[in-house]
C-alpha positions as CSV (number, residue, x, y, z in Angstrom):
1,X,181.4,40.1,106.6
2,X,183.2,38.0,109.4
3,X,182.3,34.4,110.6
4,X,183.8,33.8,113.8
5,X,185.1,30.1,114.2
6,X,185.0,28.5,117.4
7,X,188.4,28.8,119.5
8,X,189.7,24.7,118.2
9,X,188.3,25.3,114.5
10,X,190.5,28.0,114.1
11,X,193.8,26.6,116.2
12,X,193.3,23.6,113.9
13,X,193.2,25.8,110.4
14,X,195.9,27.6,111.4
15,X,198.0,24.6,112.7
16,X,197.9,22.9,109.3
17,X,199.2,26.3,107.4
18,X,203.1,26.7,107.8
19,X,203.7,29.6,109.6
20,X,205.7,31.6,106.5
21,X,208.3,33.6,106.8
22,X,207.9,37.1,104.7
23,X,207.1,36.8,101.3
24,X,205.1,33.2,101.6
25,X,201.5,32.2,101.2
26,X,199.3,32.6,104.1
27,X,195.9,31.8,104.6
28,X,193.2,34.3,106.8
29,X,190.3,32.6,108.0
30,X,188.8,35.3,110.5
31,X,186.5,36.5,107.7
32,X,183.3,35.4,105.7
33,X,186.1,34.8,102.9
34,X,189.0,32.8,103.0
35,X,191.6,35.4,101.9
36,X,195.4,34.6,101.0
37,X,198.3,36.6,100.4
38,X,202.0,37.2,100.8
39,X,202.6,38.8,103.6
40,X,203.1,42.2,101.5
41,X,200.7,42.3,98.7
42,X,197.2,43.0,98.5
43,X,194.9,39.7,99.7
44,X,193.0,37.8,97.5
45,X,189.8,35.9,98.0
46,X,189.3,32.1,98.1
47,X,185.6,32.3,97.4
48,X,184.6,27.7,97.5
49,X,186.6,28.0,101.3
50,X,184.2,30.7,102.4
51,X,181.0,28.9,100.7
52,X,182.2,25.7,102.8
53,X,182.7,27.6,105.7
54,X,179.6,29.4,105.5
55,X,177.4,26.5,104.6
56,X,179.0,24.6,108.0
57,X,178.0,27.2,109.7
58,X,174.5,27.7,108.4
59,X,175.0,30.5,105.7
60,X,175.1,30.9,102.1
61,X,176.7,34.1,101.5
62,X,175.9,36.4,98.8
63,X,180.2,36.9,97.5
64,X,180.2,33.7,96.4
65,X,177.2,33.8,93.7
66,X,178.9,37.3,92.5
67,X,176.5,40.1,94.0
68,X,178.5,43.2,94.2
69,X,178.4,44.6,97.8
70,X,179.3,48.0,96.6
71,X,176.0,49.0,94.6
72,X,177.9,49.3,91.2
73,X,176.7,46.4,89.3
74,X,173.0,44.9,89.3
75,X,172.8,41.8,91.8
76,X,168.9,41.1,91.2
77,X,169.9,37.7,89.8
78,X,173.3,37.1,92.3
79,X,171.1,37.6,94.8
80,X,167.7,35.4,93.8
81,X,170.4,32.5,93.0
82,X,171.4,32.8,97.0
83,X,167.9,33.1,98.1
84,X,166.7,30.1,95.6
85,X,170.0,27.6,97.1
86,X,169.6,28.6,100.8
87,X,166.1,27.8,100.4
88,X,166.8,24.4,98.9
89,X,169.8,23.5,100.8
90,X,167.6,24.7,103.9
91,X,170.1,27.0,105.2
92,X,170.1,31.2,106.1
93,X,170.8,33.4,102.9
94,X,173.3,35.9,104.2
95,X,174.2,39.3,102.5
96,X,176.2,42.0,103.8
97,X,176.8,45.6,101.6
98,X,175.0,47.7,99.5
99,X,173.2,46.1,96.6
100,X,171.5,47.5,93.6
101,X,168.3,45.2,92.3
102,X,166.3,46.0,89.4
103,X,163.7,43.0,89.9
104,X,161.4,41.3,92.5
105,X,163.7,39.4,95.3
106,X,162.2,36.4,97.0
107,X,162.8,34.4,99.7
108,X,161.0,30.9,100.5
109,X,163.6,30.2,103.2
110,X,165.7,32.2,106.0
111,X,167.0,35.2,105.6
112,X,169.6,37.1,107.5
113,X,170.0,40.6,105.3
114,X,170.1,42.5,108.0
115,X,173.5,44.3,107.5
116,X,172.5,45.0,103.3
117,X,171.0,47.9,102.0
118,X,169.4,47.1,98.4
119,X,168.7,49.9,96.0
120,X,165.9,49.2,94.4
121,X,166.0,50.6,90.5
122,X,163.1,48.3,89.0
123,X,160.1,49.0,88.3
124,X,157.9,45.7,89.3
125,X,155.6,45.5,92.3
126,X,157.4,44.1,94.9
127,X,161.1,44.8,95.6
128,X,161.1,42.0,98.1
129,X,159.2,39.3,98.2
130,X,159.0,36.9,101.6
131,X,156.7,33.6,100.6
132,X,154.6,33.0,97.6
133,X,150.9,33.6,96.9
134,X,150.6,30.4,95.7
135,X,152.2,28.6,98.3
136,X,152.7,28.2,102.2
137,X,156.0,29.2,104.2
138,X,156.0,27.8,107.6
139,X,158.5,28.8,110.3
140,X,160.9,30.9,108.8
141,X,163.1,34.1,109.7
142,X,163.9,36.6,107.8
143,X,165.7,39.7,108.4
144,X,165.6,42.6,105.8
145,X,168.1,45.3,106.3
146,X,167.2,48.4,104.1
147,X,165.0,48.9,100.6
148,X,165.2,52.1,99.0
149,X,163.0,52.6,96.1
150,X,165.2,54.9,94.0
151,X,162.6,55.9,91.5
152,X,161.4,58.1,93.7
153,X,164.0,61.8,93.1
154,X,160.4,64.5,93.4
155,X,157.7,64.7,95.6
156,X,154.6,63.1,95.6
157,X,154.6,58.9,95.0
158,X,154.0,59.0,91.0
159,X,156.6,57.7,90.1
160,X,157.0,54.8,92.5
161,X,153.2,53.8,91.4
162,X,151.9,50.4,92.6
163,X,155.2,49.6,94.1
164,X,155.8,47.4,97.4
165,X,159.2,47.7,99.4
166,X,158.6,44.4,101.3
167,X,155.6,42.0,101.1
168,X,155.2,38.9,102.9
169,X,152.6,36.3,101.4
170,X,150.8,33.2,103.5
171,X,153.4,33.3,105.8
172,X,152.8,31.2,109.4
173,X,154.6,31.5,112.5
174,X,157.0,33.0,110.5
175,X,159.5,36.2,112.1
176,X,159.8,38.9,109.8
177,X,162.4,42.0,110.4
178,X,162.9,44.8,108.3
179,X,165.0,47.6,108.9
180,X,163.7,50.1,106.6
181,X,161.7,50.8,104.1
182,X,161.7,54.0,101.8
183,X,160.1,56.0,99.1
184,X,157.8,53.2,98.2
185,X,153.5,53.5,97.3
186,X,153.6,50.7,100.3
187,X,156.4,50.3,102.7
188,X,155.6,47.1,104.2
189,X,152.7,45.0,103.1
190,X,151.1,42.1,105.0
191,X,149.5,39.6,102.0
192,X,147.0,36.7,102.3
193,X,146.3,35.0,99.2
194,X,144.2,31.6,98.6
195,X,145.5,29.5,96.5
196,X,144.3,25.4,95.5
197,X,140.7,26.4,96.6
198,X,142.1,26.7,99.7
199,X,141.9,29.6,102.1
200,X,145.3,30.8,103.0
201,X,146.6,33.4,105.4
202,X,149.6,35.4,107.1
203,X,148.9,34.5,110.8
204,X,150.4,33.7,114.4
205,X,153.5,35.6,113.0
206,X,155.9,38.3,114.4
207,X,156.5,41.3,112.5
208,X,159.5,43.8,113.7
209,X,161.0,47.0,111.5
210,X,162.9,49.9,112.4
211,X,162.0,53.0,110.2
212,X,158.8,52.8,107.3
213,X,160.6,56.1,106.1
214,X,158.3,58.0,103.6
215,X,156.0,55.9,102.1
216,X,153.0,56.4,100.8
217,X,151.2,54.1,102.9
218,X,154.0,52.6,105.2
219,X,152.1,49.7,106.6
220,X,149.6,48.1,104.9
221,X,147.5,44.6,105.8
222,X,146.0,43.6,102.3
223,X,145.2,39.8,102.8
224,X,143.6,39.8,99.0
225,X,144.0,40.2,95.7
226,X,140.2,41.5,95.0
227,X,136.8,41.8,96.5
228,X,134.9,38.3,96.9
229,X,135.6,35.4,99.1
230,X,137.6,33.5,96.6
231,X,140.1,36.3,96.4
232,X,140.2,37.0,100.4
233,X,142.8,34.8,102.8
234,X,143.4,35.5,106.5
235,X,146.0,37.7,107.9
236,X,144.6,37.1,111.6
237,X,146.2,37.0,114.8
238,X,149.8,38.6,114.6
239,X,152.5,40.5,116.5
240,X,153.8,43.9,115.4
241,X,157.0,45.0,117.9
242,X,158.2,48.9,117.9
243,X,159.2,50.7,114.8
244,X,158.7,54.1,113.9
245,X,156.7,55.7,111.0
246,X,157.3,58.9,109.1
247,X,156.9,61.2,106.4
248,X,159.1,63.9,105.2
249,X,157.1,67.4,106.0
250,X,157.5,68.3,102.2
251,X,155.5,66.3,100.5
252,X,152.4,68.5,102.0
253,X,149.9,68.9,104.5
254,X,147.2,65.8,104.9
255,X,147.9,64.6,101.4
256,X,145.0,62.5,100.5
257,X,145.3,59.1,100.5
258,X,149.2,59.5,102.6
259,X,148.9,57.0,105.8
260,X,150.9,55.1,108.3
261,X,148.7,52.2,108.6
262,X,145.5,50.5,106.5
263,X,144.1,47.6,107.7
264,X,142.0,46.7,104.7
265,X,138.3,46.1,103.7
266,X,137.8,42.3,102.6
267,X,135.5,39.2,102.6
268,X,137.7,37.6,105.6
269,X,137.8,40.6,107.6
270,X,141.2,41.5,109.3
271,X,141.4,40.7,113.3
272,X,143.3,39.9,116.2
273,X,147.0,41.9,115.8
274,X,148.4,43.1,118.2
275,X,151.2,46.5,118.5
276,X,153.4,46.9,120.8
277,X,154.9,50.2,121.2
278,X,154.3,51.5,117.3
279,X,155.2,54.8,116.5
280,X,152.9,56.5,114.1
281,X,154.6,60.1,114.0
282,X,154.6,62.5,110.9
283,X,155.1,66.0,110.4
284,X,151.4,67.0,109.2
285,X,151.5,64.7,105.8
286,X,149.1,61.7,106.4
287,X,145.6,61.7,105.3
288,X,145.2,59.5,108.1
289,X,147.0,58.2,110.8
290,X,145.2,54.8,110.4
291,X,142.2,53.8,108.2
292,X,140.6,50.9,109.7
293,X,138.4,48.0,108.6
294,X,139.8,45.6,111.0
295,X,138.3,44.0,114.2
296,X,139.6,43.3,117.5
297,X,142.7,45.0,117.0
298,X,145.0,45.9,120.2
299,X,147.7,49.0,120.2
300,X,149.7,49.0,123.1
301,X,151.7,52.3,124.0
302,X,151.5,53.4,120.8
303,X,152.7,56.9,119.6
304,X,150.5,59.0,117.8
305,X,152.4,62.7,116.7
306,X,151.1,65.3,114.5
307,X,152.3,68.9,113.9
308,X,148.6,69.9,113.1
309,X,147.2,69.2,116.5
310,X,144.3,67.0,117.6
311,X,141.8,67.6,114.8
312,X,144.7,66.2,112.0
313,X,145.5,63.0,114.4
314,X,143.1,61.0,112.7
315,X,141.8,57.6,112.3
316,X,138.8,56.6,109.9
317,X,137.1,53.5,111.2
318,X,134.9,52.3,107.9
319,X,132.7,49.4,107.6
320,X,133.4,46.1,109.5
321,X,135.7,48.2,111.8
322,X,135.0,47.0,115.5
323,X,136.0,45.6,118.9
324,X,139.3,47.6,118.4
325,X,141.2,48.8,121.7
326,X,144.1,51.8,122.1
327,X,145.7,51.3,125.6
328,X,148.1,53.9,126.8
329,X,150.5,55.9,124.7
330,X,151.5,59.5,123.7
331,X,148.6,61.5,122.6
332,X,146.5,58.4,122.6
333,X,143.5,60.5,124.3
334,X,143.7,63.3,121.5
335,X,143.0,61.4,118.7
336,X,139.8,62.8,116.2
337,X,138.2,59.5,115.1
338,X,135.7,59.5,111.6
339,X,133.0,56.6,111.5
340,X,131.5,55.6,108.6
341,X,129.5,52.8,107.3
342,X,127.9,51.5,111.2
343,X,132.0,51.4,112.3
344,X,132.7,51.2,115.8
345,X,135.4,53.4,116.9
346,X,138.6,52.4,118.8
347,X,138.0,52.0,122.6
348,X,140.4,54.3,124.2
349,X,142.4,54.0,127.7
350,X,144.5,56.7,127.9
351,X,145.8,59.5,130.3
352,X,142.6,61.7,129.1
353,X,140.1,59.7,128.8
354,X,138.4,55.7,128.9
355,X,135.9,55.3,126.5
356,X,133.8,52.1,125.6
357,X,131.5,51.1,123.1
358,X,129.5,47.4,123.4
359,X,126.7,45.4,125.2
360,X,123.5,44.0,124.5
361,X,120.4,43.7,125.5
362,X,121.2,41.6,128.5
363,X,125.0,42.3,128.7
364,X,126.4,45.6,129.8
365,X,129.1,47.2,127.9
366,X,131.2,48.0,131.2
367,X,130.5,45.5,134.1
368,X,132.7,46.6,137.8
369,X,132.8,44.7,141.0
370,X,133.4,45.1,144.5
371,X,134.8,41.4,145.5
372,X,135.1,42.6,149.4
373,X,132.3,44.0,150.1
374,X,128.4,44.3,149.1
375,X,128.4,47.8,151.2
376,X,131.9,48.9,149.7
377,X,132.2,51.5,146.6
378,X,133.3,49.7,142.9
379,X,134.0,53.2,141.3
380,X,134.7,56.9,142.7
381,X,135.4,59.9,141.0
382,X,137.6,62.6,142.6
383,X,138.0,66.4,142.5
384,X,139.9,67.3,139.7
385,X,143.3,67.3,140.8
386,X,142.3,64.9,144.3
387,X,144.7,62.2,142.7
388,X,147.8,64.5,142.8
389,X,146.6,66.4,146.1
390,X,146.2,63.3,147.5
391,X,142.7,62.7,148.4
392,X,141.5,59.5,150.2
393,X,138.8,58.3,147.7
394,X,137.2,56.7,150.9
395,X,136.0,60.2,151.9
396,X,137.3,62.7,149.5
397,X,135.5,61.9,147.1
398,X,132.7,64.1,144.5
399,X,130.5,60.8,143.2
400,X,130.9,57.5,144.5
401,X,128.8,53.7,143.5
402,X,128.2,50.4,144.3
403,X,126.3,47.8,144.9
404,X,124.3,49.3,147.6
405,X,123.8,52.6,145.9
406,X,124.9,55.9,144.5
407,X,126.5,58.9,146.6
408,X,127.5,62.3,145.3
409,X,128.9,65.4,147.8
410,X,131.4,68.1,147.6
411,X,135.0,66.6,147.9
412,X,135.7,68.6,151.7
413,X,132.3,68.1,153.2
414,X,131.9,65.2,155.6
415,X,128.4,64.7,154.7
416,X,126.2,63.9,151.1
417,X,124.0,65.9,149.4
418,X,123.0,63.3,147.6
419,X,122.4,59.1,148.6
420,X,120.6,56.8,145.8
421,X,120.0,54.1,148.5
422,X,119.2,51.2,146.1
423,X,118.7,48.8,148.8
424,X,115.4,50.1,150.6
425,X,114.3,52.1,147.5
426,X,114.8,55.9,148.6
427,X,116.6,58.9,147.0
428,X,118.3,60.8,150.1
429,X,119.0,64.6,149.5
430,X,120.8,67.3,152.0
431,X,122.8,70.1,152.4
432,X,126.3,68.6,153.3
433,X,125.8,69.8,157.1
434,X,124.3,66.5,158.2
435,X,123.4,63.2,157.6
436,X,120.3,63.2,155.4
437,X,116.9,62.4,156.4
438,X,114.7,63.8,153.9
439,X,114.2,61.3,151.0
440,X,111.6,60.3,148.4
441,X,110.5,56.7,148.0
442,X,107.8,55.1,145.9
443,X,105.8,51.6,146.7
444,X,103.0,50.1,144.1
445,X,100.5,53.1,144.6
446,X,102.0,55.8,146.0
447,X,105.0,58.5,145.8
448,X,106.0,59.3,149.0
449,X,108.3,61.9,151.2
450,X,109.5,61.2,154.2
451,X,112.3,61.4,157.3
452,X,109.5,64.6,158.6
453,X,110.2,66.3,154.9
454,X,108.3,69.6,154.1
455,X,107.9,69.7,150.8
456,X,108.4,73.3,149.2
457,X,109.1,75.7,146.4
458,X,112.6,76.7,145.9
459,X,111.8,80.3,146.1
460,X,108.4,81.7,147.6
461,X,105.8,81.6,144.7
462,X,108.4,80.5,142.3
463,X,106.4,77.3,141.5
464,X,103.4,75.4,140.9
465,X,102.0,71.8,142.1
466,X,100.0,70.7,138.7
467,X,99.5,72.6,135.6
468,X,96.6,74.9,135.3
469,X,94.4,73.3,132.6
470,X,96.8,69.8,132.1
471,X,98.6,67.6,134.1
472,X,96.6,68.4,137.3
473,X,96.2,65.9,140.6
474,X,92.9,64.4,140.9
475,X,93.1,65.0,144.4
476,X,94.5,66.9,147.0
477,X,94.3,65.8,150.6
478,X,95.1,67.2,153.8
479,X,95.0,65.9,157.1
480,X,95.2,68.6,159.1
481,X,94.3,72.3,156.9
482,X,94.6,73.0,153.3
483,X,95.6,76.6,153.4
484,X,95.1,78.5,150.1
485,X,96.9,82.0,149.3
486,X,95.9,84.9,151.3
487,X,95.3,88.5,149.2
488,X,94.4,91.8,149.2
489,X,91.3,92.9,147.0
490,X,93.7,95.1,145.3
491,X,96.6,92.5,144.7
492,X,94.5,89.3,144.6
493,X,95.4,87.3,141.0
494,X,92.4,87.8,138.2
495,X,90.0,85.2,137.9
496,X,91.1,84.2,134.5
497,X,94.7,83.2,135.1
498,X,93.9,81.5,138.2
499,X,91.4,79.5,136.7
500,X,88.4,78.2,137.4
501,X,87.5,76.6,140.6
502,X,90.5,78.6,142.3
503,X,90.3,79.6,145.9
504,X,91.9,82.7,147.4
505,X,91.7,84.0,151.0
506,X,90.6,87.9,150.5
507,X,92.2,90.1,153.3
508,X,89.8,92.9,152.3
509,X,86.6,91.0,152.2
510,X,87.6,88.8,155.5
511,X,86.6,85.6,153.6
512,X,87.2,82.6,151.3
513,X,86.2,83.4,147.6
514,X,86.5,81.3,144.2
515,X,86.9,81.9,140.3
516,X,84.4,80.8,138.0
517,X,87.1,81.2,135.5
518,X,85.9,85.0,134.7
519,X,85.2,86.3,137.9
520,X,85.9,85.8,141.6
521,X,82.7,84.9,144.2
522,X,81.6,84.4,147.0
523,X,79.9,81.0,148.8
524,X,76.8,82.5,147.4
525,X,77.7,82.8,143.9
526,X,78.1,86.7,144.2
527,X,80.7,88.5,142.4
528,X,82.7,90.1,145.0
């Protein structure tokens, strides 16, 4: 890999080299490797120049402790000497190539692999290791370029069993890269581990990859080793930028336990990431999209793709799961959400929909304002399509609210049908030809109409004021006439069904009569 020197470093190498003439040594010094020659044979490396170079310049560089760059021979131990003297020396660990690793690589300082590909052929947990469980790494970078698990020829994740392609353990404010990650159980794995009876934890850290390509889980925040308080750290309050997540459509359709992301269920309960842009896009593979037991978790533009359609674009929210928030993104509004255990489910602000879950019993779960005015609207809904068509909420629109009250019309009339005036108490109603009068108010004792309202059945006999044995008025008062229903003899209602104490006007008889609940008579008591 080269190392570019500034302009006078290099005019000052090259001054003190005699310029040959053909067939004389010469020394090249635009590479990662002092290289020398003869002007016609092949060039040979000066590997302690390029370790001083490199070391000036920040690097140790993973030539000069014998990895082989081209994959051939095993460079687990080449490479964990680089990692182990950068990290003592305090410098960057650089690697460039592909390299084949049989054990667990780890890094306690910075890392720049991001132009290496290692092969992993081993068969231990974790290919590559950033921090310690039993210790603390503070303000580090490391890049990871790609880690293929190689154990991994069939379908299915058998034989890559209980293995990690990257993990990073109690790492703070650290900045973590990784290229890619294939063919692993877990891709990428965010760890928390106490250690010293102290609580440790992965936090206020900035996670980036390119491609979790295939794995069984690709991205998975585990900040424990088992289920009580001792064994739980903190992975709390970290960054996740872009990336893509994938399966390869072969491995089968919603294979159980096949996911792009778990947050985990532990005693110190997973909260505060934040995604920016994450792509969580697979064929039709994953069990789940996400399985959550995480709180106050926010996903900005995400992507969420399936081949199945809405009902396979899942997310399980289990236990502690709450306070989480989906803003924006592709297919964000058509994702099929499973609650178990009491979870909340993600809050969703999409192009489809805005939902919200929350409150108390004194604090609302959605609280809107209008900061001009008391009389102005906070909230309007629209025709569908009024946003495009271009409809002026001010007029056009179907329901409309404030502080002063609620108002609801058809989207091209100029008047409501409907005003909930909440300042003087009254529920308007109309017909959307005129202002409305009519309205219904109430004060401590009474229910009342008024605006010179006639109150009336919808159709003419349609309905009835009081049930006939239940739910009657204790009194009825007119001011002017109470006028009864006017009959025939032959088409008056029987006694019976209009119960007892009813009063008809017969048209026949010429006169008032009433039911004794079997039969209908007259003032006299006569049966008529």
């Amino acid at each position: 890999m080269a190392i570019k020197l500034a302009r006078n470093t290099r005019a000052a190498l090259l001054a003190s080299t005699r310029v040959p003439e053909e067939g004389q040594p010469v020394v090249a010094i635009d590479t990662g490797e002092t290289r020398i020659g003869n002007g016609v044979d092949q060039w040979k490396a000066l590997p302690s120049f390029s370790s001083s170079v490199g070391q000036s310049l920040g690097y140790k560089i993973a030539l000069d402790y014998g990895a082989d760059p081209t994959g051939v021979a095993d460079s687990t131990s080449a490479l964990q000497d680089l990692l182990d003297d950068a990290g003592a020396k305090g410098v960057t660990a650089q690697a460039a190539g592909v390299f084949r690793t049989s054990g667990t690589l780890t890094a306690s300082g910075d890392v720049d692999f991001t132009r290496s590909a290692l092969r992993y052929t081993g068969l231990s947990s974790v290919a590559f290791q950033i921090g310690s469980p039993t210790s603390q790494l503070h303000s580090k970078t490391v890049r990871v370029g790609e880690v293929i698990a190689t154990a991994k020829t069939g379908l299915g994740w058998g034989q890559v069993a209980g293995q990690v392609g990257v993990r990073a353990s109690n790492c703070y404010s650290c900045h973590i890269t990784v290229g890619r990650a294939r063919n692993f159980e877990t891709g990428f794995r965010v760890h928390a581990q106490p250690f010293g009876g102290n609580i440790q934890g992965t936090q206020h850290s900035i996670f980036q990859y390119l491609h979790l390509d295939n794995n069984k889980v690709n991205f998975h925040v585990a900040p424990h080793q088992g289920t009580s308080k001792a064994d739980s750290g903190w992975a709390n309050q970290n960054i996740l930028i872009l990336g893509r997540m994938s399966h390869n459509s072969n491995e089968g359709v919603q294979v159980p336990g096949v996911m792009h992301m778990d947050w985990d269920d532990c005693w110190n309960v997973v909260n505060g990431w934040t995604f920016l842009g994450t792509s969580v896009e697979t064929p039709d593979v994953v069990e789940w999209h996400i399985r959550n037991a995480a709180q106050s978790m926010l996903l900005l533009g995400a992507r969420f793709e399936n081949t199945g359609g809405d009902s396979h674009r899942r997310i399980l929210n289990r236990k502690s799961a709450k306070a989480n928030m989906i803003i924006g993104g592709f297919n964000s509004g058509q994702l099929t959400q499973v609650n178990q255990d009491g979870a909340e489910p993600f809050r969703v602000i999409s192009d489809t929909q805005a939902t919200f879950y929350g409150g108390s019993a004194t604090k609302p779960a959605v609280i809107m304002e209008n900061q001009v005015s008391a009389a102005g609207p906070a909230w309007a809904v629209l025709r569908t399509g009024g946003t495009v068509a271009g409809d002026d909420p001010a007029t056009a629109y179907v329901l409309t609210g404030g502080q002063a009250g609620l108002k609801g019309k058809r989207h091209n009339e100029l008047f409501d049908r409907l005003h909930v005036d909440a300042v003087n108490g009254r529920i308007y109603v109309g017909d959307g030809t005129a202002a409305p009068i009519s309205y219904l108010m109430g004060t401590g004792a009474f229910f009342l109409f008024g605006g010179a309202s006639t109150v009336g059945a919808l159709t003419d006999g349609g309905a009835s004021l009081g049930g006939a044995t239940n739910y009657r008025f204790n009194y009825i008062r007119a001011k002017t006439a109470l006028q009864t229903g006017s009959f025939t003899t032959a088409n008056r209602p029987a006694a019976a069904t209009a119960g007892k104490g009813a009063m008809i006007f017969d048209e026949t008889l010429g006169k008032t009569i009433t039911s004794n609940g079997s039969a209908w008579v007259d003032a006299m008591g006569n049966p008529v």
